[in-house]
N, C-alpha and C positions, 0 to 999 in steps of 0.2 A: 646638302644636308649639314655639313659641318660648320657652314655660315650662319646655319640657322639655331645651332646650341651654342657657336662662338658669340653670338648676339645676346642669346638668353642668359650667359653668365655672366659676358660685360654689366645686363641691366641686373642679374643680383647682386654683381661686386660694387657697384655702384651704388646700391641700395644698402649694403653694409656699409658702406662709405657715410652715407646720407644718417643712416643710425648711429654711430659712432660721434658722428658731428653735433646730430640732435641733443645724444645724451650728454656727453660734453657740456653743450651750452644749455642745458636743463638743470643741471646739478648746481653751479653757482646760485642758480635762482631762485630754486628751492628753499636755501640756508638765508637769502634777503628776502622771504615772502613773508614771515614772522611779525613783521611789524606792520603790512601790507595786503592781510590775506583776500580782503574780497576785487582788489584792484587787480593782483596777481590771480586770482581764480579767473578771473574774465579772461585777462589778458591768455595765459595760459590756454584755455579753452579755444582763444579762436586759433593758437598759436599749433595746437593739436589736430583742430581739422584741417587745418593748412599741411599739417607733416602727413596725416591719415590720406590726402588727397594725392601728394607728390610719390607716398610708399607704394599706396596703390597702385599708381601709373607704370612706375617700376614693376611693381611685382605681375601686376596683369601683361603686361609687353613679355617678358620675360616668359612667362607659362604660356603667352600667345606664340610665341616664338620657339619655344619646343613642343609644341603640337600641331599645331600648323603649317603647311608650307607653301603660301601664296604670294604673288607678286604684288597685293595690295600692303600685306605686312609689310614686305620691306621697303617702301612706301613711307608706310604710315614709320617705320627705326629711322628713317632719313628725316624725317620732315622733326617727328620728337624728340631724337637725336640732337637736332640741330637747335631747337626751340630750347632743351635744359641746357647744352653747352653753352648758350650765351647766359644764362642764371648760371651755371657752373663756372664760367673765366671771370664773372661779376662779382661771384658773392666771396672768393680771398682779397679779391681787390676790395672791397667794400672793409675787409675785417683788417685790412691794413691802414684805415682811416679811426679807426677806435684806437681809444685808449684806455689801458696800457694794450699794446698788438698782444694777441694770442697767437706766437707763431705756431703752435700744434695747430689750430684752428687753420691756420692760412697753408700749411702745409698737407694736412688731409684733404683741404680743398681743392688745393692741388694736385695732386694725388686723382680725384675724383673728376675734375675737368681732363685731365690727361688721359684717363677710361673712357669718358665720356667723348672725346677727340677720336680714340682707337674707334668707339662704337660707330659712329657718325662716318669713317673710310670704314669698315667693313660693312656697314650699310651699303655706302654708297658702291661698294664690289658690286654686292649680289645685286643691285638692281642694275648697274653695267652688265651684268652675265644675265639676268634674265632679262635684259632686253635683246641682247646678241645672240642668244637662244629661240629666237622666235623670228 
């Protein structure tokens, strides 16, 4: 039981992570959209279902994970666990190739793969225990 709210809060700290980062790199853009507005409305729009897509996944895992307690959840925290960790060790590396580097940027990212790594071994526990339980 306590694998299964230590999971649920890795995925909301991570998901405050994930918002922090967003709002970050929204705010610069805002102040260049001015000259720009219907190119940056596009852009923006698709850049919002793409964050509404990644929030969700977080935030449903997480509510999945403290109400639930099935050996397919922990399953499904290993496999999508693993699937954002590689976008999570990616995308500081990525913000180290822009210019000028935002090291707040590469650092909260940071930060957020590292969560991401914890989640991905406490996953991968509870499905070593629920299979050695059966």
């Amino acid at each position: 039981m306590a694998t299964r709210f230590q999971l649920a809060l890795i995925w909301l700290a991570m998901l405050l992570g994930l918002l922090a980062h967003s709002v970050l790199g929204i705010i610069p853009l805002a102040y260049q959209a001015a000259a720009a507005k219907t190119e940056f409305a596009e852009k923006l729009s698709i850049l919002l279902w793409q964050l509404t897509l990644v929030f969700s996944t977080h935030l449903a895992l997480a509510a999945m994970n403290a109400f639930l307690d099935t050996r397919w959840l922990m399953r499904v925290n290993l496999v999508m666990g693993a699937l954002f960790l590689v976008s999570n060790v990616a995308h500081p590396i990525a913000h180290l190739f822009e210019s000028p580097i935002e090291w707040h940027q590469v650092a909260l990212l940071s930060l957020i793969a590292a969560l991401n790594l914890q989640l991905v071994l406490a996953a991968l526990r509870a499905c070593r225990t629920s299979s050695s339980q059966t």
